[in-house]
Every structure is written in structure tokens, then in C-alpha cells.
N, C-alpha and C positions, 0 to 999 in steps of 0.2 A: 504494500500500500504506500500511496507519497502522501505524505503528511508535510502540512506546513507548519511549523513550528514558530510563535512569534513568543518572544521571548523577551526581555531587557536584560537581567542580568547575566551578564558572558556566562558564568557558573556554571548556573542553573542550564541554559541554553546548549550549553557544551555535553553536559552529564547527561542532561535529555536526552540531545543530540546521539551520544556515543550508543546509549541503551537502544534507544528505536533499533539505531542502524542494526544492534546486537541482534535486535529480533526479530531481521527482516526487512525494516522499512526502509525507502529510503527518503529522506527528510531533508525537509528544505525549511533551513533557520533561517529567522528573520529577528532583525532586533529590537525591533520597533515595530508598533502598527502600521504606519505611511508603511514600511518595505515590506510590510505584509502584506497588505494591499495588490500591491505592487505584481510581488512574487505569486501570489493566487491569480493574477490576471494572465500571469505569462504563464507559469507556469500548471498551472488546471491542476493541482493537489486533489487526492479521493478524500482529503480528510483535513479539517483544522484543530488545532490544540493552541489556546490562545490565554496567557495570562489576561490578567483584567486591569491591575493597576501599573500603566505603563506611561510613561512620558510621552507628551505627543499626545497621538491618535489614542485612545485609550482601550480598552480590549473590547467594550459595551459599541463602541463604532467597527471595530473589526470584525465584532459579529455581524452588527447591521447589514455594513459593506457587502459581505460572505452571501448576506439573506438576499442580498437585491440581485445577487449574479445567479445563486444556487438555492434553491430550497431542499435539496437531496443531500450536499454535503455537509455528512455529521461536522456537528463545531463542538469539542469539548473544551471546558475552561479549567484553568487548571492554580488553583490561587491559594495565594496565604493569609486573602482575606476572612473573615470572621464575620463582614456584617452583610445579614440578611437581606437590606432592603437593594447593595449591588449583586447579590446572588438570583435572587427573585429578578431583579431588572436583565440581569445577564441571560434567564430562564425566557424570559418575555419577549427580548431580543431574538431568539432566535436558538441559544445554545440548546443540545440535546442533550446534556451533563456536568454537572459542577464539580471537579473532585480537588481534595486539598492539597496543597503543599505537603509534604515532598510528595511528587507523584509518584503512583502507587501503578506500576508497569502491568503489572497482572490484570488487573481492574482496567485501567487504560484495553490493555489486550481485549477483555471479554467484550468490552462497550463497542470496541472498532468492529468485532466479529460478528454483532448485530448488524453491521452495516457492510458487511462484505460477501459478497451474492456467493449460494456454492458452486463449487466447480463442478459441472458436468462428470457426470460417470459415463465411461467409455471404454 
């Protein structure tokens, strides 16, 4: 699966980064929302995973953005936020999933596999 991965802190984005790849994906970071944007336009991602509190563009508009192009691509958020009424807003926007800081890869996995058609038996 291509996941876009928008992210702020290098860290975070990096460790992401390295696990996806570990389990398949291949991922496309972005560090900021505007290059996320961006990178989902050229690049046609099957999948977003999108912090929420980001400098710039903020994650609540990277969904938006996501909904106005794609209503099929899952958008997860993935935060070390705490308050409800940006989780609820992020849910509203458009996300299929809110999960917490530090991501939780397994979880991440099972949510994407909702959304990933099966292969044909042949």
C-alpha cells in the first residue's frame, strides 16, 4: 500500500517512516501539511496517516483537502492530542480513525486491511 505520511517532527516521521517500509509499505513523508497536499496530488497515495497538530496547514485541513479529491481514501490521524472536541472535529472532517501517539503499527495494520480489496484466488 502507498501511504502518505505527513508528519512535523523529523523523529516521529522517520520511525514511522522506517516501520511502514518494514511492513511493506511504501511511504511517502511529508513534513508538513502544504507538502502533503502537494505529495497526494502527484502522487495518488491508497492511504493517509496524518498528524493533527502541525505548523502551517494543520492536519483538520489535510483531511478536508484528502475529502475534496477522494472520498475512498482511508485518512487515519495519528496524535498526541488529548482533546476531544479536535478528535470529534478530525472524525467530522472526514478521518476514518483517530489513534494515539506513539503509533500503534498492529492497529495501524488491521485498520488499513479494512480498506485493502482481497486478492483474487486463482
Amino acid at each position: 500500500m502507498k501511504i502518505l505520511l505527513a508528519e512535523d517532527s523529523v523523529l516521529s516521521r522517520e520511525r514511522e517512516t522506517r516501520i511502514l517500509q518494514s511492513l511493506g509499505h511504501n511511504v511517502i513523508p511529508a513534513k508538513d501539511g502544504e507538502e502533503a497536499i502537494r505529495r497526494f496530488e502527484t502522487e495518488k497515495p491508497n492511504a493517509v496517516i496524518t498528524d493533527l497538530e502541525m505548523p502551517g496547514m494543520n492536519g483538520l485541513e489535510v483531511i478536508r483537502s484528502v475529502r475534496q479529491h477522494s472520498s475512498s481514501v482511508p485518512v487515519l490521524v495519528c496524535t498526541s492530542s488529548s482533546n476531544a472536541r479536535l478528535i470529534l472535529n478530525a472524525l467530522s472532517a472526514g478521518a476514518n480513525e483517530v489513534i494515539p501517539k506513539p503509533m500503534d503499527f498492529e492497529r495501524v495494520q488491521k485498520i488499513l486491511a479494512k480498506f485493502t480489496p482481497a486478492s483474487p484466488k486463482g
